[in-house]
Structure formats: C-alpha cells, structure tokens
C-alpha angles and dihedrals in degrees: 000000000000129000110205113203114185117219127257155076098305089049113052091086091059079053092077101067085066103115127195087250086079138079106233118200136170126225147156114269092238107035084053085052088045088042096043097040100056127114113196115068132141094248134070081209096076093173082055095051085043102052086047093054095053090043090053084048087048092059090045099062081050095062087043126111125146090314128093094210126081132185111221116186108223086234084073094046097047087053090051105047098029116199137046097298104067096121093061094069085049081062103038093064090037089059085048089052092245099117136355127186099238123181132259121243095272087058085247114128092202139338118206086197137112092302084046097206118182128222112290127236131189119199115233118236080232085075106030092055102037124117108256129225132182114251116205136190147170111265113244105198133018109267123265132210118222125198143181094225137340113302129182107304098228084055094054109050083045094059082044110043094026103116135200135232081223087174082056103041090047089051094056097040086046089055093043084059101047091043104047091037092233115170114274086237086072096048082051092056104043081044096059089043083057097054107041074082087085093065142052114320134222148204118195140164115235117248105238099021142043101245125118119233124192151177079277103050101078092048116118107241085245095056089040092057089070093052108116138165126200083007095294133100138234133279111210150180134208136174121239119244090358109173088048085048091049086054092060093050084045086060113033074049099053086034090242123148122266129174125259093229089047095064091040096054085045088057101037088046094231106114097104086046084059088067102044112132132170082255098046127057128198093263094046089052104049082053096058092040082053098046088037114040118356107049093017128019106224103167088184097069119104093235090054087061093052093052089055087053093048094033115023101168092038087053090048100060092036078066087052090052097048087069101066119084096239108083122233093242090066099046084047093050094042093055088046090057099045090063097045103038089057100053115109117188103205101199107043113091083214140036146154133187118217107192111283093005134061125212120202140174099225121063094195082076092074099080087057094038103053085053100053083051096052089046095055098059085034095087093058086042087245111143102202118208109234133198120217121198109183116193 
C-alpha cells in the first residue's frame, strides 16, 4: 500500500524509481507508524483516513515558518477531511500529540468577527524533531488544477501539466541540507512543498493584494530548477533588487523625493551590496531591509539608521508613507504585479509568472519580454537591471 524510503545517503539512488503516477509525501518515522498504526478513525477505508491525514500534514508544512504555531481556516480542514466527521481527525492528532487546537491570548479560540481570527494550532515537538522518510503511494486520480477565477490559457495548462524530476530534485535539496547544516524540520517542509506538486494544483489571487500565487510559489529555487514540460525546462527573467526598485516607480509615481544614488543602486542592483558588513552578509542584509524598510517601516532598527544615512531623501518620504494605512508592502506588491501580471510571450506554448520574475518555454520570447519590461518602468525613467537563465 505504502513504500516507506528513509532518507539518506544510501537511499537516493532507490529515489529514482519514483514516477509522476505516485503521491510523494514526506513524514516523521514515527508520526507515519503512529498514523498508520492507529485503529479508530472515522473511516472503514483506513488507507483513505490515512492518505488524508498525510495530505493535511502535507498543508500544514506549507503554512510553517520558525513558529510552532499555525492558523488553519475550518473551511481547509473541511476540503481535506470531507464529511461530517472532520473534527475527528483534529482529535485524533491531537490524541497522538501532532497537533492540538490551543487559544489565543485573549483565551478565544477564534472570532469570526470583525478581527476574523482562525483556530489555532500549535505543532508538537513530536513532529518538528522527528526523522523524516519519504511515503509513497500509487496515485489514485489525474491531477486537477483549481482557481479562483479564469486565468490566460497558456498559464494555466502550464501550472497544471508542468512536471517535476521529483528523484533529482530530492537528491539537491538532500545535499543543501546536508551542506549548509539546516534543521531537518526545514528540509521537511521544502520537501512537502515539493511534493504538494503530486496532487491537485491551484491559481489564486491573493486576498489583500494583486499578486498571483500558485502550486510553484511556494517552491525553493533549488527544487524549481527541476520543473519541465515536454522534457524541457524554463527559460526566466527576473529583475535585480525588485522590491528597492519598486520603491523608485512608487515614488516618481506619487512625486515624492527620492534620492539620485538610490535610483542608480537600484539600477545598477547593488543596494543590498551598500549595507554589507563583516558581520552581515547579502542575504542578512536583505532580511533586515526587508524587516526594516521595505514590508514594515521600523525607523528604530539599527539598519534603518543606516538607509537614512545612505539615502536621506528616500528615507524622508518613506516617513511620509508610513503614515497611510495601506502598508508599503501592499502598494509595492501591487505595482509588481501590475507589471508581471500583465506580461504575455508570444511564442512559448507555456509560461508562469512567479511575482517579480516570468518563466517560459520559448527563448526566442526574450527579446519581447525584456522590452515589455523596460517599457513598463520607462515611463517613470527607471532602467531596471534584469537577469536572464536560458536553459
């Protein structure tokens, strides 16, 4: 019913039998035996009670980040364990010390009021820690794509018929764990985003922005690299230092000051490279620019400081901005957006865009596509650097 592959170095060459005809997830050893062994669920069909219970597993590494505390909405849980008995299987990991629903501060477990707050969960040690192992199973219906509305027809066959060298990508994020030493709950994690490829895929616009999230969104740039169709990969361009460069078009658009040097780092894609230090790395420091400036305004941390020093008038009329209720995150996604939802390749069969990048099938797009990208922050005389993989 089930084969069970631990992972590790001796095992990476059984990976490569795993075909697209399977589901692939990823679990602790001991949370699939105490899943698998036990008696009472709410189902005669045990394989079925037990395949729900690693998809819904499955969503939940996708919701998890450092914490060990998640927010699921009923309506999930309802789509994963269909019938009247969906609550059974919340108790039932809660009884094997997976998961339990715990309150919130204010000793509410939700409030579909006006602050709209979902059920609680926090994530056992029991889980977080286990050993993982790969689960795979035969695949027991074609895979579907769900959206929230239509979307190009050439986007959306490629989010549904895009597959995956799964044995490949195992193997690479298997050696970048070992490598950088990261803890074996994140492997989990980019692992089970992985694999929710082997089931049914999704478009959908975010809630409060107009960005457009999908089955690959979520991917890590090492597991993306191994998506094909019609056994080729994509193509793709991105723009350098995106979200600082957004930033530029939010304010020639608004006629708010910006410095001279900004612009020309953003174009030039070396604003991260302004705030290295030798105890701050690129990637540190495009954390705390993000943290700090760019998706919240916190004018007390250190590296804020440090921008108004770089950047004075930049910094000024990031001040102005913190006061409107609409946070700069929002305006910056929404322009990125504006400028990537819009791009069309007119020669590639297939495309998707993936926030401030777009992936296609044909090279003899990029020509086209570089241009509509130019043109778009030419009208607020912004240059953007862009970065162009050919495959």
């Amino acid at each position: 019913m089930y084969e069970i592959i631990t992972l590790n170095h001796e095992n990476l060459s059984v990976i490569k039998t795993i075909a697209d005809k399977h589901n692939i997830f990823v679990c602790g050893t001991n949370t699939f035996n105490a899943l698998y062994n036990y008696e009472k669920y709410p189902l005669k069909n045990r394989k079925l009670a037990i395949r729900n219970m690693l998809v819904f597993l499955q969503y939940v590494d996708t919701l998890l980040t450092d914490k060990s505390t998640i927010t699921i909405s009923a309506h999930k849980i309802r789509d994963v364990f269909t019938g009247a008995k969906y609550r059974v299987y919340i108790d039932i990991l809660a009884e094997l010390e997976i998961i339990t629903r715990v309150p919130y501060a204010d000793g509410k477990f939700y409030d579909y009021g006006e602050t709209k707050r979902y059920c609680q969960y926090r994530i056992h040690n029991r889980y977080i820690l286990d050993k993982v192992c790969l689960v795979i199973a035969p695949k027991d219906r074609p895979t579907k794509l769900i959206s929230d509305k239509k979307y190009p027809a050439k986007f959306e066959k490629t989010i549904r018929d895009t597959k995956c060298n799964y044995s490949e990508a195992i193997k690479d994020e298997f050696y970048n764990y070992v490598l950088t030493g990261m803890p074996e709950n994140k492997l989990r994690i980019r692992l089970s985003r992985l694999f929710a490829l082997s089931n049914d895929r999704y478009i959908k616009q975010g809630e409060k922005v107009d960005r457009v999230y999908h089955s690959f969104s979520n991917l890590s740039k090492i597991s993306r690299k191994h998506l094909h169709i019609d056994n080729k990969g994509f193509h793709d361009i991105d723009i350098k230092n995106c979200q600082p460069l957004l930033l530029c078009y939010l304010l020639r658009q608004l006629n708010m000051s910006v410095d001279d040097n900004y612009i020309l780092d953003c174009e030039n894609g070396n604003v991260y490279e302004r705030f290295i230090t030798k105890e701050r790395d690129r990637d540190n420091v495009k954390t705390e620019l993000y943290s700090a400036i760019y998706f919240d305004f916190k004018a007390k941390e250190p590296i804020a400081d440090e921008f108004k020093n770089t950047y004075p008038a930049t910094y000024q009329s990031l001040q102005i901005l913190d006061c409107d209720p609409v946070t700069l995150a929002s305006k910056l996604q929404n322009i990125e957006a504006s400028v990537f939802n819009g791009l069309k390749p007119k020669k590639s069969k297939y495309y998707f865009t993936l926030f401030d990048a777009i992936y296609f099938s044909d090279s003899g797009d990029i020509q086209d596509l570089v241009k509509q990208l130019q043109d778009s922050f030419a009208i607020y005389c912004i240059s953007p650097k862009l970065s162009i993989t050919c495959k």
